[in-house]
DSSP file (Angstrom, degrees, kcal/mol; ACC not computed):
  #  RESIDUE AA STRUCTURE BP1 BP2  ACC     N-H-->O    O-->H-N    N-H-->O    O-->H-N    TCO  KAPPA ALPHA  PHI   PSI    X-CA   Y-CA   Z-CA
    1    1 A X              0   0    0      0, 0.0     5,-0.1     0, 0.0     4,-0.0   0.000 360.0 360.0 360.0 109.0    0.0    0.0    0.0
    2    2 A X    >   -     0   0    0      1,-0.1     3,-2.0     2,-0.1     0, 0.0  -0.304 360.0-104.7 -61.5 159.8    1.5    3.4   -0.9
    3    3 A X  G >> S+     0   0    0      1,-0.3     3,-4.6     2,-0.2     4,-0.8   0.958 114.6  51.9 -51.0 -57.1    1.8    6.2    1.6
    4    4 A X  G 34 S+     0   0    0      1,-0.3    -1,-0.3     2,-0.2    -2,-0.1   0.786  99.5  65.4 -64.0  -9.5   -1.1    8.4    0.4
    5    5 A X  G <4 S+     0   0    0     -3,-2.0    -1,-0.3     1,-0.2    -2,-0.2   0.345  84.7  69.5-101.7  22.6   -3.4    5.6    0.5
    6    6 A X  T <4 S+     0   0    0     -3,-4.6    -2,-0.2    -5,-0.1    -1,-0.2   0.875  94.9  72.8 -79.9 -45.4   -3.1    5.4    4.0
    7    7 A X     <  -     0   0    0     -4,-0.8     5,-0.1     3,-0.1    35,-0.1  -0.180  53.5-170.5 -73.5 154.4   -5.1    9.0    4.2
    8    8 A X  S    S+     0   0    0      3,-0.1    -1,-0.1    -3,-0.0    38,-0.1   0.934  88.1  12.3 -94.4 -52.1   -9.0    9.9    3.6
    9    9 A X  S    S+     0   0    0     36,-0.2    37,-0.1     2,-0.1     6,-0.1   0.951 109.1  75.0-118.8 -90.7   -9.1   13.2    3.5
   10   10 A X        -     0   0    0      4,-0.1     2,-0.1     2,-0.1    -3,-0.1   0.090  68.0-133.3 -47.7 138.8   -5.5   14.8    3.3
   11   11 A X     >  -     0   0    0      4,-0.1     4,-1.4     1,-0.1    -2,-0.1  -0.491  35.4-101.2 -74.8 169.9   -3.6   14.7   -0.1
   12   12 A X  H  > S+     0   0    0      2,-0.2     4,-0.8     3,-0.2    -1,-0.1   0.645 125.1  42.6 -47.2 -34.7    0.2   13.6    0.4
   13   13 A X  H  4 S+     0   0    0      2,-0.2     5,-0.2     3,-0.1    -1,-0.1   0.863 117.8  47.9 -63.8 -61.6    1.8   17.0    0.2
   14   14 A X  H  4 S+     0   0    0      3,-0.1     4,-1.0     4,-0.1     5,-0.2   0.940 113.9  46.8 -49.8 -41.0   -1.2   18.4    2.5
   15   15 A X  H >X S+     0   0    0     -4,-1.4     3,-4.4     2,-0.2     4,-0.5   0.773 113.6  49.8 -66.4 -81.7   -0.7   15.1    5.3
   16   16 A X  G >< S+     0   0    0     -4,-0.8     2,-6.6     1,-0.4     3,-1.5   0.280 111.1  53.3 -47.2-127.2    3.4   15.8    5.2
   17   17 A X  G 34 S+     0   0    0      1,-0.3    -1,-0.4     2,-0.1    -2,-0.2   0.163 115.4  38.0   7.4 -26.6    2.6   19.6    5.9
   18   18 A X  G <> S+     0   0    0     -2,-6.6     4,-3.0    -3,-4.4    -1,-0.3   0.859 107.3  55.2-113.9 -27.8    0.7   18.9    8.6
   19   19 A X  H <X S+     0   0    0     -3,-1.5     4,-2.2    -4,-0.5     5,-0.2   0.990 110.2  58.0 -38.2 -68.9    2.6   16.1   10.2
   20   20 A X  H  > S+     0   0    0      2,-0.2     4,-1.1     1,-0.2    -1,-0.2   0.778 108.7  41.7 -48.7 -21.5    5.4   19.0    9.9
   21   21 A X  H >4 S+     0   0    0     -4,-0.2     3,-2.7     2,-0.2     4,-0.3   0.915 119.7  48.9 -94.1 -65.7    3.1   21.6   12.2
   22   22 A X  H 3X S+     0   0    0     -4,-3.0     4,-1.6     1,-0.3    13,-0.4   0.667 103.5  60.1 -34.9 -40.7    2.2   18.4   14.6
   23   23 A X  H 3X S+     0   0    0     -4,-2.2     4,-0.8     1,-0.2    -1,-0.3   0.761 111.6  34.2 -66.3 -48.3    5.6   17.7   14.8
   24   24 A X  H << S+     0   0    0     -3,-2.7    -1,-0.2    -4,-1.1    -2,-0.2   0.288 107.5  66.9-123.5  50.6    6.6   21.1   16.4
   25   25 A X  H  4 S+     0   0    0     -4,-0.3    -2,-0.2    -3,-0.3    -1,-0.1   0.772 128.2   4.8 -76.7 -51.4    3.6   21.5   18.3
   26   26 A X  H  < S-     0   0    0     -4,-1.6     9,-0.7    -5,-0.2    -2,-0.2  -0.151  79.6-166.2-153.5  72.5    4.9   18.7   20.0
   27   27 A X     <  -     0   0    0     -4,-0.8    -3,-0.1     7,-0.2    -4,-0.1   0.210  31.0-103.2 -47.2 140.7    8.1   17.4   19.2
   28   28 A X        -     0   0    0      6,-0.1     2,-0.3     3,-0.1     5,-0.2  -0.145  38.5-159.2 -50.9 177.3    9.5   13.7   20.5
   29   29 A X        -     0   0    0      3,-0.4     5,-0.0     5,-0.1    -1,-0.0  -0.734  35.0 -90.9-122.6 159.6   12.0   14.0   23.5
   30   30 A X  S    S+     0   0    0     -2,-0.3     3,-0.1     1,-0.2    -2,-0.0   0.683 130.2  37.6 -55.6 -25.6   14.6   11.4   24.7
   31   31 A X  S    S+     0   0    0      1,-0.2     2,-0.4     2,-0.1    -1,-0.2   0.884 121.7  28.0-116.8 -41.7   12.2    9.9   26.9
   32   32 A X  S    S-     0   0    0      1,-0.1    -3,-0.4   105,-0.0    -1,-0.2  -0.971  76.8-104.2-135.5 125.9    8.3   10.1   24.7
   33   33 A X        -     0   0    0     -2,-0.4    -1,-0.1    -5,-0.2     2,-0.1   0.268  30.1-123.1 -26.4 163.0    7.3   10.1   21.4
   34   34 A X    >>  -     0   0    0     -6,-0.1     3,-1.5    -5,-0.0     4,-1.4  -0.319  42.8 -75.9 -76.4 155.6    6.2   13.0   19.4
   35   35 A X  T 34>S+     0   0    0     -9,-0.7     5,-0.9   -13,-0.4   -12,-0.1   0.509 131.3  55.0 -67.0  15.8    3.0   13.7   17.3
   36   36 A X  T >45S+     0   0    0      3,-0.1     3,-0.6     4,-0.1    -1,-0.3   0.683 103.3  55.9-101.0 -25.1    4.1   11.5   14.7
   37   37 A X  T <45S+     0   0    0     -3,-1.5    -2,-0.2     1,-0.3    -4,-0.1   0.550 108.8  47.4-105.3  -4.1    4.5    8.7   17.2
   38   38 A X  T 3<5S-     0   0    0     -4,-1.4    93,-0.5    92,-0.1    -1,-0.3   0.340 111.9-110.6 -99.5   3.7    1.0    8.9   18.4
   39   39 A X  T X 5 +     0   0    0     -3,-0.6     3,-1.6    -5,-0.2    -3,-0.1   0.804  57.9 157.3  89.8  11.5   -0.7    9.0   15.3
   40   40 A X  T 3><S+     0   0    0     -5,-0.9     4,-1.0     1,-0.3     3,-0.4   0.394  72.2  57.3 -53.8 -27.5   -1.8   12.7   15.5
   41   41 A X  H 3> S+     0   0    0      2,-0.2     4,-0.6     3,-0.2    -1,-0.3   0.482 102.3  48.3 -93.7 -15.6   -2.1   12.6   11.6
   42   42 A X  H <4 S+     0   0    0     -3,-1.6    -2,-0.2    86,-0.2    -1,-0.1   0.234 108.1  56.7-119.6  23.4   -4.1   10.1   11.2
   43   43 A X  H  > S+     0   0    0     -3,-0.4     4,-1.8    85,-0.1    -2,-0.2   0.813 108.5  44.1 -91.6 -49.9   -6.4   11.6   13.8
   44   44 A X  H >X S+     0   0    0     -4,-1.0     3,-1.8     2,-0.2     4,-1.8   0.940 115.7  51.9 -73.6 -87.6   -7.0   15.0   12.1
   45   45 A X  H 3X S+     0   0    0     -4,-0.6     4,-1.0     1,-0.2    -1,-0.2   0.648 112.6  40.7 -31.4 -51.1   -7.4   13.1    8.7
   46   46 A X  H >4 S+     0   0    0      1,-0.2     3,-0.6     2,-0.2    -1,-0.2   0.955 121.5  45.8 -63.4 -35.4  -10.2   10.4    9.9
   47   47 A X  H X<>S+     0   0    0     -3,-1.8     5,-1.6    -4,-1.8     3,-1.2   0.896 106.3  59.8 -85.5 -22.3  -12.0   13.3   12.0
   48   48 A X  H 3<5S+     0   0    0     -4,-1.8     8,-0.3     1,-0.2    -1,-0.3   0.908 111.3  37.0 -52.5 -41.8  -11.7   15.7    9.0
   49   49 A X  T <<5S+     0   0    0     -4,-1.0    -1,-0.2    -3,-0.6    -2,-0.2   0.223 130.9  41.5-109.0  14.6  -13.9   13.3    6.6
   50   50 A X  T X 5S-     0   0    0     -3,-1.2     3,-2.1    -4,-0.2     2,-1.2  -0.263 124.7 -15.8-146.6-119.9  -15.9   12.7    9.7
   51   51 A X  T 3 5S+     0   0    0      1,-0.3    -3,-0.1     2,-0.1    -4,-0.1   0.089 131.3  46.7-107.5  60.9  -17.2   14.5   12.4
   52   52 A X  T > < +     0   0    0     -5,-1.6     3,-2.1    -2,-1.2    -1,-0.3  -0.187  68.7 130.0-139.8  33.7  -15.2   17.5   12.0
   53   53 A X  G X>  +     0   0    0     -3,-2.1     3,-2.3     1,-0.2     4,-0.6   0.642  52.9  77.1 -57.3 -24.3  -15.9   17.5    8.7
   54   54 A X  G 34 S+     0   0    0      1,-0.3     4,-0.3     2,-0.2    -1,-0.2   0.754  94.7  58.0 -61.9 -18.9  -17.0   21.4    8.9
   55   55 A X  G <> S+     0   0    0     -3,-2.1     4,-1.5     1,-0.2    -1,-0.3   0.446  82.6  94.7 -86.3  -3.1  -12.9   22.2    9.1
   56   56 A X  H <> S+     0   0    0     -3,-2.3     4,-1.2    -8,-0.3     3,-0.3   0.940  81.3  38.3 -73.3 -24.6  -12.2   20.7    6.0
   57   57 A X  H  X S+     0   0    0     -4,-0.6     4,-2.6     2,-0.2     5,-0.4   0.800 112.9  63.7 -81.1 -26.4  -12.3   23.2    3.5
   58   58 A X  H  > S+     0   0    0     -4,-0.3     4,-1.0     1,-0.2    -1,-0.2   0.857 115.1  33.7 -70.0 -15.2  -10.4   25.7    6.3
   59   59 A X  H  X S+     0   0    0     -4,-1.5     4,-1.0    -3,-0.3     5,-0.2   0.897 113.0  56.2-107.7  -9.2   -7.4   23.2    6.2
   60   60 A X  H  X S+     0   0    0     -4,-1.2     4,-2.4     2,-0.2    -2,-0.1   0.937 121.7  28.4  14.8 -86.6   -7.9   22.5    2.8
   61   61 A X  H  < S+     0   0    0     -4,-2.6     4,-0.5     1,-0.2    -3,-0.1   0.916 120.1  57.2 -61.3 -41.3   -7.5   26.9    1.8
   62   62 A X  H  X S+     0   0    0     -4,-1.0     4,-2.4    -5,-0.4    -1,-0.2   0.765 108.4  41.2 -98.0 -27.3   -5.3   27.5    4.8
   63   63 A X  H  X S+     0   0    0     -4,-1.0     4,-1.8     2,-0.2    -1,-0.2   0.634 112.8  52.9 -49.5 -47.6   -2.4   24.8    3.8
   64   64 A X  H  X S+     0   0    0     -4,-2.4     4,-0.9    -5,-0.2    -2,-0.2   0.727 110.4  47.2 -73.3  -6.9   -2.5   25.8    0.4
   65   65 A X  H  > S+     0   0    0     -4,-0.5     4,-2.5     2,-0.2     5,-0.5   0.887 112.5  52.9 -80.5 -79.5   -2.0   29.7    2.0
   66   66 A X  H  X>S+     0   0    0     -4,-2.4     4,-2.1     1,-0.2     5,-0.5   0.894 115.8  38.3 -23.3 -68.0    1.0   28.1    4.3
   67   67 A X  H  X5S+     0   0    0     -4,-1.8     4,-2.4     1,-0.2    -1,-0.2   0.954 110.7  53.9 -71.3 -31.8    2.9   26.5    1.0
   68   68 A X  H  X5S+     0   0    0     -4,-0.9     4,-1.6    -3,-0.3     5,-0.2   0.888 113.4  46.0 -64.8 -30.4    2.2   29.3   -1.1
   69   69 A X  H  X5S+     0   0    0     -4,-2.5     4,-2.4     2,-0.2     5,-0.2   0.840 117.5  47.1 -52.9 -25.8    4.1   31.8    2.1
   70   70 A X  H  X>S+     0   0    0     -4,-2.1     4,-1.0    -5,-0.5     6,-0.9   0.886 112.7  50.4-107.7 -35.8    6.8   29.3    2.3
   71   71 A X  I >XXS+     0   0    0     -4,-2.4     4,-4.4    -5,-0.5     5,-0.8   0.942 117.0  33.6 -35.0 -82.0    7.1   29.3   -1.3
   72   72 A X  I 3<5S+     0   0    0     -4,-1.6    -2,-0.2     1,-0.3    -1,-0.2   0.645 124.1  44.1 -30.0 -52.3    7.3   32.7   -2.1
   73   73 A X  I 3<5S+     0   0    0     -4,-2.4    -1,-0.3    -5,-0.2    -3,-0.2   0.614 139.5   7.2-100.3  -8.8    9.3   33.7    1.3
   74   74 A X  I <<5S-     0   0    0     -4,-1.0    -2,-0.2    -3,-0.6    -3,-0.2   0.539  87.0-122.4-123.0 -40.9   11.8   30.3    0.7
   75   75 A X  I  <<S+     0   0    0     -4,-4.4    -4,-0.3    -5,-0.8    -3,-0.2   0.897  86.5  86.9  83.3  60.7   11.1   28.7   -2.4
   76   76 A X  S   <S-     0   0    0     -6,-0.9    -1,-0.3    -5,-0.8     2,-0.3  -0.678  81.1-102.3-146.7-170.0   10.3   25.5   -0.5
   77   77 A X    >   -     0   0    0     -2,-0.2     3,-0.6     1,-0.1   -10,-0.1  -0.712  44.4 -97.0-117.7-179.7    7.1   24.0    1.2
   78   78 A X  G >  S+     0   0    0      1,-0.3     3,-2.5    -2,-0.3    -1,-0.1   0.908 118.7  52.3 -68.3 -57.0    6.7   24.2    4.8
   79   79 A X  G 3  S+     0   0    0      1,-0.3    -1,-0.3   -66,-0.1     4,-0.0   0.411 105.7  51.5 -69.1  16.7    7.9   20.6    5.5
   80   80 A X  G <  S+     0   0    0     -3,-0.6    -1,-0.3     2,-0.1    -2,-0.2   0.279  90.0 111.0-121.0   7.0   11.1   20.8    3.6
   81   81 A X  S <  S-     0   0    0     -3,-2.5    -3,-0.0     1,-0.1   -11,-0.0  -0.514  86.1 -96.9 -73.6 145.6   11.9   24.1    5.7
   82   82 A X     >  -     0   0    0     -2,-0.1     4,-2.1     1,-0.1    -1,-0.1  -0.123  44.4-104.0 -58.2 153.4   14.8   23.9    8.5
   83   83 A X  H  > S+     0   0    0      2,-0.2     4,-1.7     3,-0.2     5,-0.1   0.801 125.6  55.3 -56.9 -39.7   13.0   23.2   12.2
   84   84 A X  H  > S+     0   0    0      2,-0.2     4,-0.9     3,-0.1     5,-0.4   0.984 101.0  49.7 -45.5 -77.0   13.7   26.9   12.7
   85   85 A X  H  > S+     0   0    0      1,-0.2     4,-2.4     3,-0.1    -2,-0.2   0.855 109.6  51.5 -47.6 -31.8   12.1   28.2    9.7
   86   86 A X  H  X S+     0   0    0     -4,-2.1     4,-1.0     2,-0.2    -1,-0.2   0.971 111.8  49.5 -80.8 -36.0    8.8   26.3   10.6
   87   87 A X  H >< S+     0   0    0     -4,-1.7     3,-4.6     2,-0.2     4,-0.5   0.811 113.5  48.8 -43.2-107.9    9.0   27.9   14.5
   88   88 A X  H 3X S+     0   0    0     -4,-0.9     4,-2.1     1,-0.3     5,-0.3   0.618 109.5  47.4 -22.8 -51.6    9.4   30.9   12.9
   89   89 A X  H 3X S+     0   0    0     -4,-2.4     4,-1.7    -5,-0.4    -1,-0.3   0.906 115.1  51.2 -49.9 -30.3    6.4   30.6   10.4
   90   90 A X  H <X S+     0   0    0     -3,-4.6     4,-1.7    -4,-1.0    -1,-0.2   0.882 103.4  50.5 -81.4 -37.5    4.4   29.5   13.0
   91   91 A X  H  > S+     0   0    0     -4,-0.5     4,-1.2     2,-0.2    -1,-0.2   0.627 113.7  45.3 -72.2 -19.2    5.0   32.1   15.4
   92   92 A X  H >X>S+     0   0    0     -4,-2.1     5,-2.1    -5,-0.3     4,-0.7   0.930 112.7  58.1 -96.5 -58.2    4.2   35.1   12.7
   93   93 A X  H 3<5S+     0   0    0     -4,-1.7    14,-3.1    -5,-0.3    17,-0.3   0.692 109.3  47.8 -26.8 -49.8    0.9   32.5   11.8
   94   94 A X  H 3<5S+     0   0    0     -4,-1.7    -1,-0.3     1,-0.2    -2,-0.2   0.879 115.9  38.8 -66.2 -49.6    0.1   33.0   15.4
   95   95 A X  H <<5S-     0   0    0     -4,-1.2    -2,-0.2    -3,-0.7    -1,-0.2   0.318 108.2-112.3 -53.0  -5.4    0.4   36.6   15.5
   96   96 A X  T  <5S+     0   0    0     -4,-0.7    -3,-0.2    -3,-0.2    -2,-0.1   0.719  75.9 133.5  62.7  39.1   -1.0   37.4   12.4
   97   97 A X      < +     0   0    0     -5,-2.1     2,-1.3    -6,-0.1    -4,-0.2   0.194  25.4 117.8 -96.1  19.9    2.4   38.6   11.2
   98   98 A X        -     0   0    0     -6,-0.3     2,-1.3    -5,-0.1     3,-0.4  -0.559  43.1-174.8 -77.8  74.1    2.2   36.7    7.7
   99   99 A X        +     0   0    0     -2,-1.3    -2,-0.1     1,-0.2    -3,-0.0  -0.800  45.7 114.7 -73.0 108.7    2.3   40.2    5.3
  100  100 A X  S    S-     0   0    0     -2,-1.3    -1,-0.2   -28,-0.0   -28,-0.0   0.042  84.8-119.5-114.6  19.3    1.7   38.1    1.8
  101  101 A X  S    S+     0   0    0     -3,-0.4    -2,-0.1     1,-0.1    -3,-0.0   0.529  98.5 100.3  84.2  -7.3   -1.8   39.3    0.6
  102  102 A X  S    S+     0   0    0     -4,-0.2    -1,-0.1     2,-0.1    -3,-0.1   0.889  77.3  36.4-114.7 -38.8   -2.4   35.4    1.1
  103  103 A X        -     0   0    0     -5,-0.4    -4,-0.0     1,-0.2   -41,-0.0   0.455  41.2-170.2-104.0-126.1   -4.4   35.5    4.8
  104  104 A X  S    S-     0   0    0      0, 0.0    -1,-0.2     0, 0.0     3,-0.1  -0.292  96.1  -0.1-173.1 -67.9   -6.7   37.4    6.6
  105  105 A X    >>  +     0   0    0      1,-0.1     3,-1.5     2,-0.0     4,-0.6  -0.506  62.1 167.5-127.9  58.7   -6.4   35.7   10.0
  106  106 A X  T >4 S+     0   0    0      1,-0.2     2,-1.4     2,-0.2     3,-0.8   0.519  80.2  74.9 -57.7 -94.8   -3.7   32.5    9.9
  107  107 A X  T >> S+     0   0    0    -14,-3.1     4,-1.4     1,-0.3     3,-0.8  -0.203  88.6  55.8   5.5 -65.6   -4.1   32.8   13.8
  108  108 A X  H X> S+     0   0    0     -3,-1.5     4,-2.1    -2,-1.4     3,-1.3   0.889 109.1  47.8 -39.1 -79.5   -7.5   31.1   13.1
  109  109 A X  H <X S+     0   0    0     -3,-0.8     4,-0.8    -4,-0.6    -1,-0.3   0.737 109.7  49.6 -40.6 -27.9   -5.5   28.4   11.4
  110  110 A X  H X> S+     0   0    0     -3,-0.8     4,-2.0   -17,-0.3     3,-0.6   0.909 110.3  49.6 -74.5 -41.0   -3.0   27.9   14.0
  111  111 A X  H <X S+     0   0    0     -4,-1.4     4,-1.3    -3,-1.3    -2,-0.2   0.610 112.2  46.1 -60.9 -22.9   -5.4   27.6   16.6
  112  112 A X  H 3X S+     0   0    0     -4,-2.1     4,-0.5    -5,-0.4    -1,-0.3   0.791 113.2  48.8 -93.9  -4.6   -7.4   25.2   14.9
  113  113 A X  H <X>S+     0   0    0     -4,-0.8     4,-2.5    -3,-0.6     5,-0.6   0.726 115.1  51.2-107.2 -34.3   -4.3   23.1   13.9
  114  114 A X  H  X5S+     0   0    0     -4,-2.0     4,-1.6    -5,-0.3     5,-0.3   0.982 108.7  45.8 -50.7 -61.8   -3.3   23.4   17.7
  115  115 A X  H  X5S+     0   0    0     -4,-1.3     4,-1.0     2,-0.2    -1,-0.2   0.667 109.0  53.9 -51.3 -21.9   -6.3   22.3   19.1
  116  116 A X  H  X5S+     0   0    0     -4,-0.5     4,-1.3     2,-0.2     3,-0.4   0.992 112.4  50.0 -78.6 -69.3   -6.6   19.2   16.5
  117  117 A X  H  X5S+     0   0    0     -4,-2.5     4,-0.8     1,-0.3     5,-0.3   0.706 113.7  44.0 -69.9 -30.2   -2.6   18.1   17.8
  118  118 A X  H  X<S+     0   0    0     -4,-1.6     4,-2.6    -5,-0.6     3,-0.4   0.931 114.1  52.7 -94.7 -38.0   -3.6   18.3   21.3
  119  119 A X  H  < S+     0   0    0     -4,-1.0     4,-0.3    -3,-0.4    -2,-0.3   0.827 112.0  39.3 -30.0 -51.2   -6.6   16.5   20.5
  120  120 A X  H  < S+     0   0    0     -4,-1.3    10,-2.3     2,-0.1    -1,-0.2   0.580 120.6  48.3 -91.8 -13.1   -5.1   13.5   18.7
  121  121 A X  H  < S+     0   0    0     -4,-0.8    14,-0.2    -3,-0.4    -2,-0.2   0.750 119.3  31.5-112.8 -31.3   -2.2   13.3   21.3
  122  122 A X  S  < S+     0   0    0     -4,-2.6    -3,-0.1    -5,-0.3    -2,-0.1   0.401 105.1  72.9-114.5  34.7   -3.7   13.5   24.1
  123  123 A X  S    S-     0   0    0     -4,-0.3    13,-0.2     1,-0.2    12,-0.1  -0.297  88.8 -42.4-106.2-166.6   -7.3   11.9   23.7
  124  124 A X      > -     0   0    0      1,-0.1     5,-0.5    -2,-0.1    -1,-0.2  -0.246  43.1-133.8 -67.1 145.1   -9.0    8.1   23.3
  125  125 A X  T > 5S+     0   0    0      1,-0.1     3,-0.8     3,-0.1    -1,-0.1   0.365  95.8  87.7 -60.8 -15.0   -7.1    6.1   21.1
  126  126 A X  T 3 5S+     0   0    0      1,-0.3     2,-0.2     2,-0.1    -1,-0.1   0.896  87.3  57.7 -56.4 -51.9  -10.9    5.3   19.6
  127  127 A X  T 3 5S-     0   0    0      1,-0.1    -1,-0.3    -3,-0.1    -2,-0.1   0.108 122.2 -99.6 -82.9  21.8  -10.4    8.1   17.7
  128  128 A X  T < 5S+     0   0    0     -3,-0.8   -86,-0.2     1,-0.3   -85,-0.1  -0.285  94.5  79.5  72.3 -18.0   -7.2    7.6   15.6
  129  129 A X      < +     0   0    0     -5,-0.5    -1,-0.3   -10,-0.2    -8,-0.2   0.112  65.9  56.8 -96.7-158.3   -4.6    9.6   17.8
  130  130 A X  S >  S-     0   0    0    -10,-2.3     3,-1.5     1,-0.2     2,-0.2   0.842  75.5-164.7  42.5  66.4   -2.7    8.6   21.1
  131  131 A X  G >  S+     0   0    0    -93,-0.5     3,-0.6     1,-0.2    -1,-0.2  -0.450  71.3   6.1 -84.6 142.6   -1.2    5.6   19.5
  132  132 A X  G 3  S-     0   0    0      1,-0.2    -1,-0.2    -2,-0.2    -2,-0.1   0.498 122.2 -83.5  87.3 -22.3    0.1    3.3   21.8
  133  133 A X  G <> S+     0   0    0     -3,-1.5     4,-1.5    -4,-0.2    -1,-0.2   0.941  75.1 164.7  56.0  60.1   -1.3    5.4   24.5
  134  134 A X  H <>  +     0   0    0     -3,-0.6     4,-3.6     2,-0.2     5,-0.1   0.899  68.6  39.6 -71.8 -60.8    1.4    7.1   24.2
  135  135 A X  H  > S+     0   0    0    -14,-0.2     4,-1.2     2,-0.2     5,-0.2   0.961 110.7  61.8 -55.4 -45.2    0.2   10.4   26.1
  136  136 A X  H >4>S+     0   0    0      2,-0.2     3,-1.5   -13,-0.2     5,-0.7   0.961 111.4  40.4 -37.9 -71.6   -1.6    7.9   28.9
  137  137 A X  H ><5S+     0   0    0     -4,-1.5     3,-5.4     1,-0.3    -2,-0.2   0.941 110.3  60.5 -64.3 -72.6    2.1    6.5   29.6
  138  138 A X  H 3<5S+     0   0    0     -4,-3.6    -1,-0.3     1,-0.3    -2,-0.2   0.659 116.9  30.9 -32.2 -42.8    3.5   10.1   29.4
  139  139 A X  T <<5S-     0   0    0     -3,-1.5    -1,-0.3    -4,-1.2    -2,-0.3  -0.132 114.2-107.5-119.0  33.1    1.4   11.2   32.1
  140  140 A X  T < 5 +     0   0    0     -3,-5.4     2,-0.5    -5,-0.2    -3,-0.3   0.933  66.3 156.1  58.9  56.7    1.1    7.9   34.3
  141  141 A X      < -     0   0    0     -5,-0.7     2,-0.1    -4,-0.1    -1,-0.1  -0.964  43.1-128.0 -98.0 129.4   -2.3    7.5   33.3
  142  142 A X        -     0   0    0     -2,-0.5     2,-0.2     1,-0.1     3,-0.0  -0.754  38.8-103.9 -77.4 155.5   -4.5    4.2   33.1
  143  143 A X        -     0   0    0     -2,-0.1     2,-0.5    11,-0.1    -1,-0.1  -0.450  47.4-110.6 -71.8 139.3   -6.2    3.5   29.9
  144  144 A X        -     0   0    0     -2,-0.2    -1,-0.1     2,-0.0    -3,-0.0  -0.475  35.5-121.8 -61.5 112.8  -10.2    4.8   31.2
  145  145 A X        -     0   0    0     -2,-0.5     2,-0.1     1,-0.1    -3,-0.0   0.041  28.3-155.9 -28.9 169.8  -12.1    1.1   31.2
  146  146 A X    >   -     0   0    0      4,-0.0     3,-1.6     0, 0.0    -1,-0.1  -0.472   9.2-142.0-166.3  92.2  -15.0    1.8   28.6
  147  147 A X  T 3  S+     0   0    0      1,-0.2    -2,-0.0     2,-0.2     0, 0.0  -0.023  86.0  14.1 -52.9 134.0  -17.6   -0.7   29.5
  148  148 A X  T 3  S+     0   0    0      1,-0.1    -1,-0.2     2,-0.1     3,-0.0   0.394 129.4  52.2  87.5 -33.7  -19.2   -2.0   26.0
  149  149 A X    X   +     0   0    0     -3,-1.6     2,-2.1     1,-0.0     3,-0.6   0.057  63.3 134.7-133.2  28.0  -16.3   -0.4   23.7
  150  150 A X  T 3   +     0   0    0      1,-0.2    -2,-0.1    -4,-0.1     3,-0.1  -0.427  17.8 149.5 -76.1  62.9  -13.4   -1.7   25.1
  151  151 A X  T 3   +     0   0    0     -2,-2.1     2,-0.6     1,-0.2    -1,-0.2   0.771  55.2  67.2 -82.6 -23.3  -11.3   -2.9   22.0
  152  152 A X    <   +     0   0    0     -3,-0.6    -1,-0.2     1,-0.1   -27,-0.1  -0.714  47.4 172.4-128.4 122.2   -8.2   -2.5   22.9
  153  153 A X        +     0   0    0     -2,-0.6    -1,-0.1    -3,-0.1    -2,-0.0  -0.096  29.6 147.0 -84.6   8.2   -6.8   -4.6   25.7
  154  154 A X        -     0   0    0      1,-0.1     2,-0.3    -3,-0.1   -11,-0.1   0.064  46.3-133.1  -2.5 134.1   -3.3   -3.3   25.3
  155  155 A X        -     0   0    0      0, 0.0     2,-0.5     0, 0.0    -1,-0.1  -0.619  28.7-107.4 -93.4-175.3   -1.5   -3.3   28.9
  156  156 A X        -     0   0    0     -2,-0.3     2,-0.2   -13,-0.0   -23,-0.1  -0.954  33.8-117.0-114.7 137.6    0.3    0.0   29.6
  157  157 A X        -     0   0    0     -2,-0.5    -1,-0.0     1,-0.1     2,-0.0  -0.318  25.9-105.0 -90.0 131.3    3.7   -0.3   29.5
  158  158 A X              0   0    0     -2,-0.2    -1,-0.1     1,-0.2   -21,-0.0  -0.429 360.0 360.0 -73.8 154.1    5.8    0.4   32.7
  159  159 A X              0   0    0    -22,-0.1    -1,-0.2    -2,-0.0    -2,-0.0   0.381 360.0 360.0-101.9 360.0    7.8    4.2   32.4
């Protein structure tokens, strides 16, 4: 199976871009995965084509906005930009310091891309993110019993 036919929603250019904003939302560490190692991408993509379907066409416009800045101001897309450059893009995204004609409000987008990453990394594993229970573990959690939907019997792994 090729890579893009893991995703519903996100094109291959779109998922890498956004994997790249997940990524330094909340970057691995020596001791716990990252939002690539919980599966944070393939949380936003199933809840995009499902029931957060009303954000797709804002990450849809607002990702084609992102590579066309990072074009123009780099001649690159966002995910082939230094770990630096993408902080910095993000931090004028947040402020609404983006002069290219291209946004109105990226804030909007940043907050919504923020809220999805903390969403998919630290919520039910039901929902595509926290792979592994990666976040659970991170903070000493147990996974919450859910009488009736309990599919995954996974133990949690000692820290």
């Amino acid at each position: 199976m090729k890579e893009e036919d893991s995703y519903r929603f996100f094109t291959l250019d779109e998922a890498m871009c956004v994997i790249a904003l997940c990524e330094q939302i909340i970057p691995a560490d020596d001791k716990f995965g990252g939002a690539s190692d919980a599966g944070v991408i393939f949380y936003i993509d199933r809840q995009l084509s499902g029931p957060l379907n009303q954000h797709a066409e804002s990450y849809r416009e607002n990702l084609k906005n992102l590579q066309s800045f990072c074009n123009k101001k780099f001649g690159k897309h966002f995910q082939d930009l230094t770990s630096i450059e993408q902080i910095d893009v993000m931090k004028l995204m947040e402020k609404n310091q983006i002069d290219s004609g291209l946004w109105e409000r990226p804030s909007d987008f940043f907050h919504l891309i923020l809220s999805h990453t903390m969403q998919g990394y630290y919520g039910s594993p039901i929902h595509g993110g926290n792979k592994d229970y990666i976040s659970f573990n991170m903070l000493r959690l147990e996974y919450p019993l859910n009488i009736g939907q309990n599919r995954y019997r996974q133990p949690l792994h000692e820290i």
